[in-house]
C-alpha positions as CSV (number, residue, x, y, z in Angstrom):
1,X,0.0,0.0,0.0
2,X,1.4,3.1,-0.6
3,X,0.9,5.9,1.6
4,X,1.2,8.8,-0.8
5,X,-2.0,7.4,-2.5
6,X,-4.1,6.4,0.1
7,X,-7.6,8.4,-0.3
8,X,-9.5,8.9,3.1
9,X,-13.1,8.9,3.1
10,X,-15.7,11.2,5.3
11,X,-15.7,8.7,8.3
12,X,-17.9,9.5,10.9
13,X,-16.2,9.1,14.1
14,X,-18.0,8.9,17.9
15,X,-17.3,11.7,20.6
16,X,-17.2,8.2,22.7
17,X,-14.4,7.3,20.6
18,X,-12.4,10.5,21.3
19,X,-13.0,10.4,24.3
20,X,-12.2,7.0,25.2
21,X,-9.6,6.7,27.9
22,X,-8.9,3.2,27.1
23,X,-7.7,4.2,23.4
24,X,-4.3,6.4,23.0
25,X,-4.5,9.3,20.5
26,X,-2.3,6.7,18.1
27,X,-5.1,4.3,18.7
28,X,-7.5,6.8,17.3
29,X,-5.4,7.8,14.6
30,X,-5.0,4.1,13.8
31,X,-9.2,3.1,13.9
32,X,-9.6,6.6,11.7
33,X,-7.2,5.3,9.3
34,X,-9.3,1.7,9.3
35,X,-12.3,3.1,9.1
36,X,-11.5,5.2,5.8
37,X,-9.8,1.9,4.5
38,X,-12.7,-0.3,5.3
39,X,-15.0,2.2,3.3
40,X,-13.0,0.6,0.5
41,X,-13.7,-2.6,-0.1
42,X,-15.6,-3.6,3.4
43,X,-12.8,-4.4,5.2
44,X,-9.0,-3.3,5.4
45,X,-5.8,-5.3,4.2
46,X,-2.8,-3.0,5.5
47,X,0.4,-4.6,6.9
48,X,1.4,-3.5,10.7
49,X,4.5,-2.2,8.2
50,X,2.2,0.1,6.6
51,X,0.6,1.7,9.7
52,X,4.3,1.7,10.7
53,X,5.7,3.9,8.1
54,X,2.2,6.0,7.9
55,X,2.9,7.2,11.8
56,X,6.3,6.8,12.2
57,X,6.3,4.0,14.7
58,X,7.5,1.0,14.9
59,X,5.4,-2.4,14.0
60,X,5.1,-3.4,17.6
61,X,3.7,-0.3,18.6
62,X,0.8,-0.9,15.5
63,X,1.1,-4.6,16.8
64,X,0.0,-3.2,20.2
65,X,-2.6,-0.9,19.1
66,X,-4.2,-3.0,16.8
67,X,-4.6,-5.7,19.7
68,X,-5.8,-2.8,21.9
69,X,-8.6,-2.0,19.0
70,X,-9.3,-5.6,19.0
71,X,-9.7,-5.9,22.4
72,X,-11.7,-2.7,23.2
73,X,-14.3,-4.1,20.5
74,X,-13.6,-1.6,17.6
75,X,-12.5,-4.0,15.2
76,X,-12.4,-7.9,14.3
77,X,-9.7,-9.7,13.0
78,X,-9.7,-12.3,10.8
79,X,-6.7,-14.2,9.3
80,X,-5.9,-16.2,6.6
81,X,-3.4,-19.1,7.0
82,X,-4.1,-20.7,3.5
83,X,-0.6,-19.3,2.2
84,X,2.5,-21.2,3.0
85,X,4.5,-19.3,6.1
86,X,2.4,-16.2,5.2
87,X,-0.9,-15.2,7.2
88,X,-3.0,-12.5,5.8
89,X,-4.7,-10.4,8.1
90,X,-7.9,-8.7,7.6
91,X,-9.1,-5.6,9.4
92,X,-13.1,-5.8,9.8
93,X,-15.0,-2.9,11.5
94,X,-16.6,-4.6,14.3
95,X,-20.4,-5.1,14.6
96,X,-21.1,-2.7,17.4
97,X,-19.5,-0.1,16.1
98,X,-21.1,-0.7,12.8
99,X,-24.7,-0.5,14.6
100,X,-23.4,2.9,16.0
101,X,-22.6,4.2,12.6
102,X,-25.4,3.1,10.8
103,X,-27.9,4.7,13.9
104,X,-26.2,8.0,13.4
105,X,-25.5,8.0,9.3
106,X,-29.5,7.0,9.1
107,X,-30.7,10.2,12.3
108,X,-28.2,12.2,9.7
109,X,-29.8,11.5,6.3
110,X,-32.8,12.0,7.6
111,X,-31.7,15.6,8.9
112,X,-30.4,16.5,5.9
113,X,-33.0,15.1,3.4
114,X,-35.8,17.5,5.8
115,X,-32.9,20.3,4.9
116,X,-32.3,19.7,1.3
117,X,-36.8,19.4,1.0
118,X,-37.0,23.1,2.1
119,X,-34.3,23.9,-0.1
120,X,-35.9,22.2,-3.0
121,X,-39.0,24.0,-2.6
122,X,-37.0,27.3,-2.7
123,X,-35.0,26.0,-6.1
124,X,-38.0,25.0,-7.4
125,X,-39.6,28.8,-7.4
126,X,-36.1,30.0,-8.7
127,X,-36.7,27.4,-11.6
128,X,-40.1,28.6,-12.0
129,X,-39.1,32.0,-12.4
130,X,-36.3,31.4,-15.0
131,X,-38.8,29.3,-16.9
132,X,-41.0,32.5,-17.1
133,X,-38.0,34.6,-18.2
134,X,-37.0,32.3,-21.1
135,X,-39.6,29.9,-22.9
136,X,-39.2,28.0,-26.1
137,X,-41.3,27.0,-28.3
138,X,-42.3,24.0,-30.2
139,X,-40.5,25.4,-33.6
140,X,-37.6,26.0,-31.8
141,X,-38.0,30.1,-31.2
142,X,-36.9,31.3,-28.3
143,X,-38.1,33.7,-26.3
144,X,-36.9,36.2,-23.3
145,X,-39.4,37.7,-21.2
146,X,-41.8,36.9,-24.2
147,X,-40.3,38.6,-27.0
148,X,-38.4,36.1,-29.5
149,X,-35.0,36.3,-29.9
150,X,-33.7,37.4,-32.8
151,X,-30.2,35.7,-34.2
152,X,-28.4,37.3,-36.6
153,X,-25.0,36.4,-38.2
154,X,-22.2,37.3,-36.3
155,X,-19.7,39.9,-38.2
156,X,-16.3,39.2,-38.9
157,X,-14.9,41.4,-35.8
158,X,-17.0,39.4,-33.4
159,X,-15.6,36.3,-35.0
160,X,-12.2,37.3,-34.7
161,X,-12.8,38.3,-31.0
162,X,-14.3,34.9,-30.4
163,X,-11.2,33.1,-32.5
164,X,-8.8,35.7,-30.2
165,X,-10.2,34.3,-26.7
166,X,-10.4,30.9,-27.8
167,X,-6.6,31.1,-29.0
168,X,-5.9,31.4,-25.2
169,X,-7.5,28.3,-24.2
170,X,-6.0,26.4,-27.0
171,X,-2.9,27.5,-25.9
């Protein structure tokens, strides 16, 4: 994994979280980083070595923290011993913390969906009102405030000025 391109992800994270005396401020650090990971693909992959070189610890402090995630019920860990002298950990969010990020993503959608209604309705008189202010009709003629537009060629100065400032963006 390389830590230049890692991507993190809105993660919601608990004020019981941050305050949790039983976590360190690495610990925290550490779950954040899982918990953007895991938005991923559902579960997170990373070496101890990775977390390692992302924080600037050593692996047995990741080692340490990661067991201390574990055991505080933040995550599950899985392994998988089906390659020769190789294990492969994976990183699962655990199920209780799952629940409590689910409860609050839901109590927030539905916040923001009762937000984003009243804005609609506001949007949908400014869209009203443009649709007064220009109108087309079924031959194509357009119309502004109820008089048609008129097109008319555009003279060879106007299409050098337009030729001029699209030169720039050519450029």
């Amino acid at each position: 994994m390389d830590k230049e391109n890692i991507n993190f992800i809105n993660v919601i994270l608990l004020t019981s979280i941050l305050g949790d005396n039983n976590l360190t401020p690495l610990e925290r650090l550490l779950l954040i980083s899982i918990l953007s990971l895991c938005k991923q693909k559902g579960y997170c992959w990373a070496t101890n070595e990775y977390f390692a070189e992302l924080f600037n610890v050593r692996k047995q402090t990741i080692s340490k923290s990661i067991s201390s995630l574990s055991k505080n019920n933040y995550i599950e860990l899985k392994f998988d011993n089906s390659e020769k002298n190789n294990s492969k950990r994976i990183i699962k969010i655990s199920e209780a913390l799952t629940k409590i990020i689910s409860g609050i993503k839901e109590n927030m959608n539905t916040s923001v969906n009762k937000n984003l209604n009243q804005y609609n309705k506001y949007n949908n008189k400014k869209k009203n009102i443009i649709n007064e202010i220009y109108t087309r009709d079924e031959e194509g003629n357009e119309y502004w405030n109820g008089k048609k537009i008129e097109s008319k060629e555009a003279t060879q100065e106007e299409i050098e000025e337009l030729e001029n400032l699209l030169k720039e963006f050519r450029d």
